[in-house]
C-alpha positions as a printed Julia matrix, in Angstrom:
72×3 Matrix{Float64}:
  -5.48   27.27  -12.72
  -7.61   25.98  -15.94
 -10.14   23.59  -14.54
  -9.1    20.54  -16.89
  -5.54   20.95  -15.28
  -7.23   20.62  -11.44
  -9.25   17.71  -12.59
  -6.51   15.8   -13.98
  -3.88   16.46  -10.83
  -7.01   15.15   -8.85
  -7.81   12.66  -10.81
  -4.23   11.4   -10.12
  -4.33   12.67   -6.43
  -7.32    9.64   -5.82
  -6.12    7.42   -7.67
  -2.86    7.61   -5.75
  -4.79    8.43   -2.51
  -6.69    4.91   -2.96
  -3.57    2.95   -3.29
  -1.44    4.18   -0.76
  -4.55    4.01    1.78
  -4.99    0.42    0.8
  -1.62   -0.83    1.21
  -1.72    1.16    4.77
  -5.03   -0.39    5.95
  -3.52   -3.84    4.89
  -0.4    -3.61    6.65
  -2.35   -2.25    9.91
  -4.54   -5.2     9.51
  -1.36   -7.72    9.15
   0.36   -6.09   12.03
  -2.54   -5.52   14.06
  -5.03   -7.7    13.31
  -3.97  -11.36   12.86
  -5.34  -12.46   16.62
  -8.1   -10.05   17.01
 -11.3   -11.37   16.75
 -13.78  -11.59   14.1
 -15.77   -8.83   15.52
 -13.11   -6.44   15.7
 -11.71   -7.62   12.15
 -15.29   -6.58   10.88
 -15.69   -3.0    12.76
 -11.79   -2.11   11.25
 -12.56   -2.7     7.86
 -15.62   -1.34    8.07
 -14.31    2.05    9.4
 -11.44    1.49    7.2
 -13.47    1.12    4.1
 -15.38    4.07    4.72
 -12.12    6.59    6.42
 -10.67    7.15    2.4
 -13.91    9.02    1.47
 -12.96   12.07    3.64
  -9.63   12.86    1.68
 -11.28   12.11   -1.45
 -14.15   14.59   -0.49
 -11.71   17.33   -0.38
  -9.78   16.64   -3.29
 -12.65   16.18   -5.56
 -14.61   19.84   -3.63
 -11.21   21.29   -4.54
 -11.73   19.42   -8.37
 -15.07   20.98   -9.0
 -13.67   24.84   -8.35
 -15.28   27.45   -6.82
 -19.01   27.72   -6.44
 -21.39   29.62   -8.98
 -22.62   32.94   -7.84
 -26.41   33.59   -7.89
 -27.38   36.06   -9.96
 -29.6    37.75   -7.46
């Protein structure tokens, strides 16, 4: 697959990955959250705003293609 076709589909991979992550985390927080307590509001969307980054990792390691050889 050309690499300009893999960056686009990822390209549109995050930017659908980031949407349908945020409306998730928001309904969890509705549904879960509304009597928690502060603290626990803080730790979810603090793991929450940092959870996305390990899809995205893969789709944008997939993006970049396959490693360069060394010419050794």
């Amino acid at each position: 697959m050309p690499l300009r076709l893999k960056k686009l589909i990822g390209t549109l991979l995050l930017i659908a990955l980031v949407i349908v992550y945020a409306f998730a985390a928001v309904a969890v927080a509705v549904a879960q959250l509304a009597e928690s307590s502060a603290a626990v509001r803080i730790l979810f969307f603090a793991i929450g705003g940092l959870l996305w980054i390990l899809p995205a990792m893969l789709i944008i390691k997939w993006m970049a293609g396959p490693k360069a050889q060394d010419p050794s």
